[in-house]
Legacy VTK file of the C-alpha trace (Angstrom):
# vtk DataFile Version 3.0
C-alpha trace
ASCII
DATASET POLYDATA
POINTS 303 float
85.370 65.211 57.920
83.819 68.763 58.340
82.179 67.021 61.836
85.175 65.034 63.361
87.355 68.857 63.078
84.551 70.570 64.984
85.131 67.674 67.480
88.592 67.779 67.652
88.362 71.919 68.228
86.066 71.146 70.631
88.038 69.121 72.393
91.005 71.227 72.299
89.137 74.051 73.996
87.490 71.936 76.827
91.401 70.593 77.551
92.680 74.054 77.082
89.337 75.915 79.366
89.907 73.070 82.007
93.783 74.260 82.366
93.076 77.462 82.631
90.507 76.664 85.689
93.224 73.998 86.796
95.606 77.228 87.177
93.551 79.067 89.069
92.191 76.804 91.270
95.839 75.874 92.413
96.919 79.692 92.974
93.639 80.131 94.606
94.611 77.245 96.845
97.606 78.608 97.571
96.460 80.436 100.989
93.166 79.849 101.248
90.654 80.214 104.587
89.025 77.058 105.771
91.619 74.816 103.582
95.405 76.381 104.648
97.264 76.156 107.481
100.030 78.263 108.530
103.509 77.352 109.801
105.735 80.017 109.992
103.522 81.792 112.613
102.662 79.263 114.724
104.415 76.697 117.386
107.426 78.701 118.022
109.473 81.667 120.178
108.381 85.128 118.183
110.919 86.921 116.215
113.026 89.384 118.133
111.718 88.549 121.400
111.209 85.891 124.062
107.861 85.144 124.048
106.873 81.724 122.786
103.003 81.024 121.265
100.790 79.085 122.742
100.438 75.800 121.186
98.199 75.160 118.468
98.330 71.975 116.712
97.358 71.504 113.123
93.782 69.898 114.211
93.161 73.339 116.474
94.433 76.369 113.714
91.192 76.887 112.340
88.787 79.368 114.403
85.295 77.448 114.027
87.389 73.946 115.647
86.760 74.635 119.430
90.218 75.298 121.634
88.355 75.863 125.425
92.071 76.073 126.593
93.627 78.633 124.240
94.428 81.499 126.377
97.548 83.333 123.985
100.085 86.050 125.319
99.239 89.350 123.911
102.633 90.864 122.461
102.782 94.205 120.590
107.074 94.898 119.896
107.484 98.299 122.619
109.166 100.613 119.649
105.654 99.986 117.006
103.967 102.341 119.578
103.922 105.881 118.078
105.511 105.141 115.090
104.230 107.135 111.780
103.422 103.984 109.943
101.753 101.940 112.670
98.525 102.292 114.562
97.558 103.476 117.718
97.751 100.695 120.168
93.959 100.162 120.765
92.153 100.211 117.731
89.202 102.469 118.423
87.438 104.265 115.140
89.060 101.997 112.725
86.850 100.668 109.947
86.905 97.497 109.314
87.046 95.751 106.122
87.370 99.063 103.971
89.286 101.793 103.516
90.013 103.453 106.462
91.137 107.135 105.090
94.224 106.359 103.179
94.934 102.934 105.156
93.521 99.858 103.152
91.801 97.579 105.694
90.240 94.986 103.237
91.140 91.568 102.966
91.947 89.545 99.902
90.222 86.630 101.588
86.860 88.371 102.216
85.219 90.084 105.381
87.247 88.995 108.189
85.602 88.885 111.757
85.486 91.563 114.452
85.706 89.357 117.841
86.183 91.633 121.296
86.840 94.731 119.126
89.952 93.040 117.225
89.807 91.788 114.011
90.719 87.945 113.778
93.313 86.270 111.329
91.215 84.679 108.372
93.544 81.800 108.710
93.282 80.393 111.907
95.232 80.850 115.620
98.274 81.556 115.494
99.448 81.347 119.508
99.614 85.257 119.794
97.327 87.910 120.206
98.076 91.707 119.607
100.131 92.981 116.743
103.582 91.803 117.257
106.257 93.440 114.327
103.918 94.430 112.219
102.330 98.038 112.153
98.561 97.841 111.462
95.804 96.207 113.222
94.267 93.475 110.597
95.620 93.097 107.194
99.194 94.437 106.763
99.673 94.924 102.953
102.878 94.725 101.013
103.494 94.646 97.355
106.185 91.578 96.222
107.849 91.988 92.369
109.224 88.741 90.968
111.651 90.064 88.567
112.854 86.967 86.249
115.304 86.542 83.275
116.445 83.049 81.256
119.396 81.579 82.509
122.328 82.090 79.970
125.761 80.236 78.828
128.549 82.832 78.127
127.381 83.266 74.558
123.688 84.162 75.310
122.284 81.235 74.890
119.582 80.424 76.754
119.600 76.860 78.796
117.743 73.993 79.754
118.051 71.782 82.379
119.073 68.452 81.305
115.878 66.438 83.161
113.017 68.101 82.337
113.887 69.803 79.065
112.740 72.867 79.712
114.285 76.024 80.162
115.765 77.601 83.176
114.097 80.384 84.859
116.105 83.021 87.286
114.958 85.416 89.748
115.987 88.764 91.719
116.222 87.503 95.305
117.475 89.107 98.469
118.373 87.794 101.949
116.152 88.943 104.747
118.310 90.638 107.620
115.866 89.993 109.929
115.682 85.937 109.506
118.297 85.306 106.464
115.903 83.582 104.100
116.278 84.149 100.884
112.915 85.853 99.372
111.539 87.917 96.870
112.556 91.858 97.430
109.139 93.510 98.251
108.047 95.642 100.946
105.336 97.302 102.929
102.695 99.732 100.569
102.528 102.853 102.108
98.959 104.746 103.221
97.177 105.599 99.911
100.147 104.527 97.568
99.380 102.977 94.158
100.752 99.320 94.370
102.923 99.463 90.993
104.503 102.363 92.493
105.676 99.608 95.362
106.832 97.435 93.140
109.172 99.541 91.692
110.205 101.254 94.930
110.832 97.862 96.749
113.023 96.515 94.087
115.211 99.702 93.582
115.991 100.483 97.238
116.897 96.171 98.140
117.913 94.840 94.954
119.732 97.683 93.056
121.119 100.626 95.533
122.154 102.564 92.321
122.191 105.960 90.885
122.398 105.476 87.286
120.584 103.130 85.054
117.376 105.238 86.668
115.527 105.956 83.591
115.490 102.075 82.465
114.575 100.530 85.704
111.402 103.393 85.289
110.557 102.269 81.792
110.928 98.537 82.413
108.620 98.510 85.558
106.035 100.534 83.093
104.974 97.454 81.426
102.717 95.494 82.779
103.533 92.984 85.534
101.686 89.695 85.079
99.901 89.267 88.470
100.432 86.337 89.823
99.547 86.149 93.433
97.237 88.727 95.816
96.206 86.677 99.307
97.563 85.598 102.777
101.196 85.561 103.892
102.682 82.654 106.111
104.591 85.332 107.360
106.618 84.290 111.055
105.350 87.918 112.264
101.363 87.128 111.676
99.601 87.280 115.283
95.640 86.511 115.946
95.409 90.003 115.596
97.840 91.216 112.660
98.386 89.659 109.733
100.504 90.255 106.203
98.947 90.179 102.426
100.470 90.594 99.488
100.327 91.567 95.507
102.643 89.413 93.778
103.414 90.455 90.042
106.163 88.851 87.292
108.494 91.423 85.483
110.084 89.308 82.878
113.154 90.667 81.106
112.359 88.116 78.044
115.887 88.724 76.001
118.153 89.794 79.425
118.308 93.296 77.857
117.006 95.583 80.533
117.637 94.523 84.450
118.802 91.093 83.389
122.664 93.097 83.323
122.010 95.304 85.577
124.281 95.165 88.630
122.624 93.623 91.913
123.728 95.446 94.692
121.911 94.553 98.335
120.372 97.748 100.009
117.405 98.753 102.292
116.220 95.877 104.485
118.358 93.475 102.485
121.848 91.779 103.480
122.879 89.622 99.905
121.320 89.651 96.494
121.611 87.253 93.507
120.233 85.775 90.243
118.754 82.934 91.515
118.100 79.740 89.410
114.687 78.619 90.182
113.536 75.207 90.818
111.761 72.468 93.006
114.768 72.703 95.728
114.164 76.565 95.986
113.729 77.619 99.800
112.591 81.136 100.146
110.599 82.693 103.116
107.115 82.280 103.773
105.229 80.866 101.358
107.106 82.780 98.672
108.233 79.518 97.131
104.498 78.701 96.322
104.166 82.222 94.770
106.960 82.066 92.928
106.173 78.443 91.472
102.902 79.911 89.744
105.577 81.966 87.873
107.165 79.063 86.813
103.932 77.829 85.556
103.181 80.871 83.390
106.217 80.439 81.862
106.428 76.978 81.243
109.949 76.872 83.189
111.734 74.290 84.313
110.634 73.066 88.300
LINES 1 304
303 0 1 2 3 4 5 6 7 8 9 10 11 12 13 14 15 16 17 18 19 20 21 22 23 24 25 26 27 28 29 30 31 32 33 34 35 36 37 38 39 40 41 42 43 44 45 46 47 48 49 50 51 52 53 54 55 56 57 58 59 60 61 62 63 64 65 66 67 68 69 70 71 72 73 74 75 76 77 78 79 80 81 82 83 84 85 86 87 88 89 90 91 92 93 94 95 96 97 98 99 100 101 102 103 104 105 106 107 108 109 110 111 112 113 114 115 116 117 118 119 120 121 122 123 124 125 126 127 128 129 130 131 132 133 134 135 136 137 138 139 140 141 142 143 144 145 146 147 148 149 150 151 152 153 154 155 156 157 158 159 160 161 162 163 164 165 166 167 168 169 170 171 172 173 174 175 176 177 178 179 180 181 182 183 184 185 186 187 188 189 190 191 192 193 194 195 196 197 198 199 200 201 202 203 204 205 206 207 208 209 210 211 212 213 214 215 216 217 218 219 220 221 222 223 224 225 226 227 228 229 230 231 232 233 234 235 236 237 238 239 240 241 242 243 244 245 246 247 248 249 250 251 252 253 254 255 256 257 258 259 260 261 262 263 264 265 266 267 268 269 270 271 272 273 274 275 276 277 278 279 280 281 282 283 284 285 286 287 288 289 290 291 292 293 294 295 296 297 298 299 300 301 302
């Protein structure tokens, strides 16, 4: 008797160890060098201009598959030059792969290559060389909250969908001036700031836009986020050259006490925001769908 319960607690922890590895090896999957390919930045006119990428078909994205005739247009937006936030527009003296004064230069994928003095997207080609939209030369981190409550009925009751069973999970998300895709409200992590202090930025000034109600929103982004998600963005403003990362964390408001009635009110960068029920039909930008399904996972939510 005494034997067959060691086996069966034996068993339970190899099934329970092997999820746990399961889990990670999918978010690790998620983006991942070598394995990924990206869609948003590739095959298509860049955003807020009119100059298209070279082509690069799905057999060509990644670096060691030789492309003799890849010759991309180098496109850096005219009003990044001399901006505060953005680099100078050749990168000379910039350390690589560290930090570089208050500017974080590492990647969550590893060392990333120096080729001709410019640091090359750990992904793969994307048809455009030089930094595009985005600011920095190399990684461009940002910080991304996923801020989630139960869906309720009118008496507070929390429901399931009528498939699966399992409850239904809801998000904070805003729509993107810049493309109108729905997506989670994060931004850009300033020179030597602390990424919780992001988090809790980003969601204020796009998803809220209020004065009072200040001292919650501080103590509810004080607990701990559950990370979910720190890698590559299939961002549509990722060049050869520039590319966006992110920290992904899940602020759960478990009994909808807190931010779960608070008031969305689009501000910042963002034009609409709304509860939104998630699910398998969810179309967000990027690859924020992917992010946010690893949420789903963590909470055993309905997909």
């Amino acid at each position: 008797m005494t034997s067959r319960l060691h086996l069966l607690i034996a068993i339970s922890i190899c099934l329970r160890f092997s999820h746990i590895l399961a889990t990670k090896a999918m978010l690790a999957s998620i983006v991942k060098p070598g394995i990924f390919r990206h869609i948003m930045c590739r095959n298509n006119v860049y955003p807020r201009s009119n100059v298209t990428r070279f082509s690069v078909p799905d057999n060509l994205v990644f670096w060691n598959v030789p492309y003799e005739s890849y010759c991309p247009t180098c496109y850096t937006a005219p009003h990044i030059n001399g901006q505060t936030w953005a680099d100078e527009p050749q990168p000379l003296g910039i350390k690589w792969n560290q930090n570089d004064g208050l500017v974080n230069r590492v990647s969550f994928h590893g060392e990333y290559k120096i080729k001709n003095g410019l640091p090359q997207n750990p992904i793969g080609r994307t048809g455009l060389c030089g930094r595009g939209l985005l600011g920095r030369w190399g990684p461009n981190h940002a910080a991304d909250p996923i801020v989630t409550r139960w869906k309720r009925d009118e008496n507070g009751e929390v429901l399931s969908h009528e498939n699966s069973g399992k409850n239904i999970l809801q998000m904070v998300a805003i729509q993107r001036s810049d493309n109108k895709m729905w997506a989670i409200p994060g931004g850009m992590v300033d020179p030597g700031e602390n990424v919780s202090v992001t988090l809790k930025r980003e969601f204020t000034e796009e998803a809220l836009n209020f004065d009072d109600k200040g001292n919650m929103v501080e103590q509810f982004f004080k607990q701990s986020g559950e990370h979910v998600y720190s890698g590559y963005v299939d961002d549509f403003r990722n060049t050869d050259n520039s590319w966006m990362e992110t920290t992904a964390l899940n602020f759960h408001d478990d009994d909808g006490s807190k931010v779960g009635q608070l008031k969305l009110q689009a501000g910042d960068d963002a034009t609409n925001v709304r509860w939104t029920d998630i699910n398998g039909d969810l179309k967000l930008h990027a690859n924020h769908a992917d992010i946010v399904r690893e949420v789903i996972i963590k909470r055993n939510a309905h997909w």
